[in-house]
C-alpha positions in Angstrom: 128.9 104.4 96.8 126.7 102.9 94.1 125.1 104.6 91.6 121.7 104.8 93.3 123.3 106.7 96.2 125.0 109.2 94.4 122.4 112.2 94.5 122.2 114.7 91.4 121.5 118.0 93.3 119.8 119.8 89.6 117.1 117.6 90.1 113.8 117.6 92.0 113.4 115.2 95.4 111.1 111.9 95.8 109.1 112.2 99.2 107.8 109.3 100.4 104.9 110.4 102.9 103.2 108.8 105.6 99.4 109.2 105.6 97.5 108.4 108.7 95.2 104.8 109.4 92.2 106.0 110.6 93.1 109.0 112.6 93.7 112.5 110.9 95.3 113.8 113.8 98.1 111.3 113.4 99.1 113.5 110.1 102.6 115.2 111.2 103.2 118.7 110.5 105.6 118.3 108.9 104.0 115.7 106.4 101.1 118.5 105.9 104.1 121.0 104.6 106.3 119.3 102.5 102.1 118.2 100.5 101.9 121.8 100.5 104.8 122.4 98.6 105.2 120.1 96.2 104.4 120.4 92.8 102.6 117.5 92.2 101.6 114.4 94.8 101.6 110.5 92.7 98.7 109.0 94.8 97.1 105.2 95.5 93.8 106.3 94.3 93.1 110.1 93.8 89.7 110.2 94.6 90.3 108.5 98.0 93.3 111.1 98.6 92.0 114.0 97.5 89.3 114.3 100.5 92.0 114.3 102.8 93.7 117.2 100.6 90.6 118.7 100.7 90.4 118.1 104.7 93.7 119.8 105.4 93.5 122.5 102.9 96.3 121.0 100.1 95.5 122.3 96.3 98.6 120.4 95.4 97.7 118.8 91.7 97.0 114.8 92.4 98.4 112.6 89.5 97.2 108.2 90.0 100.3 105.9 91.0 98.8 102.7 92.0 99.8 98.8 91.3 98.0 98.9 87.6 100.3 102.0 86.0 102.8 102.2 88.4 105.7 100.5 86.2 103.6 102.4 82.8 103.6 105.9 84.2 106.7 106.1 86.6 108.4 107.6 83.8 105.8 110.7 83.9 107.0 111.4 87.8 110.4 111.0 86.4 110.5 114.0 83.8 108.8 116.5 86.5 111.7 115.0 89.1 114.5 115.3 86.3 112.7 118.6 85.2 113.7 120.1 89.0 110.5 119.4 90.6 109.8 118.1 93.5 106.8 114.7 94.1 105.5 113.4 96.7 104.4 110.0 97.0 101.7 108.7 99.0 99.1 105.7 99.8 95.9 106.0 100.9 96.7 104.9 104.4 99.9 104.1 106.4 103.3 104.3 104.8 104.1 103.7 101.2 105.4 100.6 100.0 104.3 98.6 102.9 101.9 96.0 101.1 101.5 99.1 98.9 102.7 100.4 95.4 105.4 103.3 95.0 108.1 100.4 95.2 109.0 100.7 91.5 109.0 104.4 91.4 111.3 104.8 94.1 113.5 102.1 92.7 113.4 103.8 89.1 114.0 107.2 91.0 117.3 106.3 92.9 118.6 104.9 89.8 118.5 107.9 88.0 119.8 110.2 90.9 117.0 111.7 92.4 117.0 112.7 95.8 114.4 109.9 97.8 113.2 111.1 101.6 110.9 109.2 103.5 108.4 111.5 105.7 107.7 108.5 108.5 104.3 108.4 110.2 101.5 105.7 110.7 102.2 102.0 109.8 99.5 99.4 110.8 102.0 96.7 111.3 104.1 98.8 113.9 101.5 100.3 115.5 99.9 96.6 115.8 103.2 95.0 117.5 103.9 98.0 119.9 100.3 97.5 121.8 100.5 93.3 120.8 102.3 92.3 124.1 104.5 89.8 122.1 108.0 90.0 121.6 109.3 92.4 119.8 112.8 92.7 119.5 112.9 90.3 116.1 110.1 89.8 113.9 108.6 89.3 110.3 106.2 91.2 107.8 104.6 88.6 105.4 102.1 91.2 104.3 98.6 89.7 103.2 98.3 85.6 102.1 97.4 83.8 99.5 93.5 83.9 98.5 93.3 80.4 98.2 93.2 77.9 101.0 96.0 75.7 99.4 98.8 78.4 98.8 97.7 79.9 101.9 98.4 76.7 104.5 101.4 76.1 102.7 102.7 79.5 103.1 102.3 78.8 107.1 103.9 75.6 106.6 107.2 77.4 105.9 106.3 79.6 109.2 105.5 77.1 111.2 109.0 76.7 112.8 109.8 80.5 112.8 110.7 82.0 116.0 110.5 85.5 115.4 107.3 87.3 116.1 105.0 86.9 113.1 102.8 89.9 111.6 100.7 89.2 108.8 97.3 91.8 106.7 94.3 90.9 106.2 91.3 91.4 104.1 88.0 91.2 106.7 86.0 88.7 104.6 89.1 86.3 104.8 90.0 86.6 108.4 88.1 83.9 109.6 89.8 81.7 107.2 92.9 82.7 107.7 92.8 82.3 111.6 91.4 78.9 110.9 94.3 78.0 108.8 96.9 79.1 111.6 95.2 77.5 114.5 95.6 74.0 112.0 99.1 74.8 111.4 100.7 76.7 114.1 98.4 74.8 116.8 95.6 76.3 118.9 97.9 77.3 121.8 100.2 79.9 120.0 99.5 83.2 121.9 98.0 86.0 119.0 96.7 89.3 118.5 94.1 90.8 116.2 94.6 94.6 115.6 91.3 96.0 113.6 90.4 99.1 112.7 93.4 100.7 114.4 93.2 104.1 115.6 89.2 104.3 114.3 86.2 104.6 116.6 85.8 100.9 116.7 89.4 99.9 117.2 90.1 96.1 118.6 93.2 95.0 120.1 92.3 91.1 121.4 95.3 89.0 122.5 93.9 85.1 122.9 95.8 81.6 121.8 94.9 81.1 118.3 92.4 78.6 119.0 90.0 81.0 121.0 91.0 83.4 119.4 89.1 82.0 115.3 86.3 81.3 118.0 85.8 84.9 119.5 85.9 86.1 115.7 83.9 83.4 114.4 81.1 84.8 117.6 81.2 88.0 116.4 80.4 89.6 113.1 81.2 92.7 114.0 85.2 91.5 114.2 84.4 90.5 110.5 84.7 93.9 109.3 87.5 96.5 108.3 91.3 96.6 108.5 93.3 93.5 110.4 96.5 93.4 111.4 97.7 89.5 112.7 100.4 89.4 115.1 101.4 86.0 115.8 103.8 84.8 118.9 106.7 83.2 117.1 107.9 79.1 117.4 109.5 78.3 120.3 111.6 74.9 120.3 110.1 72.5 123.1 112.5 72.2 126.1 113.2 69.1 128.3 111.2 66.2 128.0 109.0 67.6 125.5 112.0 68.8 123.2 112.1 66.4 120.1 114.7 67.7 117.3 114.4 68.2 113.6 115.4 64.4 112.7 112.8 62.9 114.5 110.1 65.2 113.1 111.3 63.9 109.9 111.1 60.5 110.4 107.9 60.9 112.1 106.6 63.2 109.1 107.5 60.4 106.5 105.9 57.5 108.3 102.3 59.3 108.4 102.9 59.9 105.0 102.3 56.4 104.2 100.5 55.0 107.7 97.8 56.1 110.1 98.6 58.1 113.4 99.4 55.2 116.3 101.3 53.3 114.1 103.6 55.9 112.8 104.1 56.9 116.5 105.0 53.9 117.4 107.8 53.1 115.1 108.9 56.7 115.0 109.0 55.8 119.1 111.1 53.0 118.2 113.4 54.1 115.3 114.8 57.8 117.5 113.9 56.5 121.1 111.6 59.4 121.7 108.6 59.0 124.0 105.6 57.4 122.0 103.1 59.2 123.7 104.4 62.3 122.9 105.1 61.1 119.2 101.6 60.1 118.7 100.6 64.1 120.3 102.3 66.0 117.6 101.2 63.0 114.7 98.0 64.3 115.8 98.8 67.8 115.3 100.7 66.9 111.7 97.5 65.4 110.7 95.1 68.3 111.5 97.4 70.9 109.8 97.4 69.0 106.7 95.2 70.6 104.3 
């Protein structure tokens, strides 16, 4: 047992509460009690969370705990914890932590032997891959992207050959972007689904290749706006024919580096005895993922 796991029973417990996404009926009971009961709730952005309080009838006092103060004023949640009371921490949608703050708190919390309990409920990214029709059994949470085009395609670089089930968040003015940048890098084919606005009145679940996919959004202005969830149909190795291994992308990826397309191709073709034709496919491909 390490220090963080050994529990100091005089002291007051960390709950980590879900919040709902859209939908207030999605708010468990038993979230709604343990709000009620606490002496104080360490919120995102108090304003935001104290209508719903105020929807659900919670007085509990609201005190801010959001990415600005969180490391500053962990230490006030601390001394009411350490003083036997007990804190609940919340976001102002989904589940704490979770491309939210409350990570330091519940770091500095453990390590100082308070009690830390989750209260599970909504998360955008789960709720997105259990309605996605992709796989999954394995996959990763990159959270939101880099702002900037640059950082961004080189982020999908590295995540171009991953074969679990990809799940990224997005902000609504960059999603056109961003599904522009993916369609460049992980090709127009890869299967993808856009969750927005999830359990709201205008919710959108659309599963298209990523290539029709940037054009239905692009169409529609309306698919511009409010909370996206990406979930993105992980790498899988070509098979038979079409199967070309790591080596020979290598080679292939330093020739274009210093010679157009068909040539590259063709002495790729030559050096690792690969098809040309289907060398000079995926130089195409390199090229048009290159930022």
């Amino acid at each position: 047992m390490t220090a963080s796991d050994e529990v100091n029973s005089a002291v007051g417990t960390l709950y980590v509460v879900a919040t709902p996404i859209g939908n207030l009926e999605d708010m468990s009971a038993r979230a709604l009690r343990v709000l009620a009961e606490v002496a104080l709730i360490a919120a995102e952005d108090t304003r935001h969370s104290a209508r719903l309080m105020q929807h659900f009838g919670i007085s509990t006092p609201l005190a801010a705990c959001h990415e600005h103060n969180e490391r500053d004023e962990g230490g006030r949640f601390l001394r009411r914890l350490l003083a036997g009371e007990d804190v609940a921490l919340i976001s102002d949608a989904g589940t704490p932590l979770i491309s939210d703050p409350g990570y330091h708190l519940v770091r500095q919390a453990r390590a100082v032997g308070i009690r830390v309990v989750p209260l599970p409920g909504a998360c955008a990214l789960v709720a997105a891959l259990s309605a996605a029709g992709l796989p999954s059994d394995r996959f990763i949470f990159e959270g939101f992207l880099p702002a900037k085009q640059v950082a961004r395609r080189s982020r999908l670089e590295h995540l171009r050959e991953e074969p679990r089930t990809l799940i990224f968040y997005e902000a609504p003015h960059r999603i056109l972007d961003s599904l522009s940048d993916m369609e460049a890098v992980f090709g127009p084919d890869r299967p993808a689904v856009l969750g927005r606005e999830l359990t709201k009145a205008f919710e959108t679940l659309k599963g298209l290749p990523l290539g029709q996919l940037r054009a239905w959004v692009a169409s529609d202005a309306n698919q511009q706006r409010g909370e996206c969830v990406l979930v993105i149909s992980g790498w899988e190795a070509p098979q038979g024919d079409d199967a070309v291994d790591a080596n020979t992308l290598r080679v292939l990826r330093l020739l274009l580096a210093e010679m157009p397309v068909k040539r590259a191709a063709s002495l790729a073709a030559e050096i690792t005895g690969v098809k040309k034709n289907l060398l000079y496919q995926l130089a195409l491909q390199e090229k048009h993922a290159d930022p």
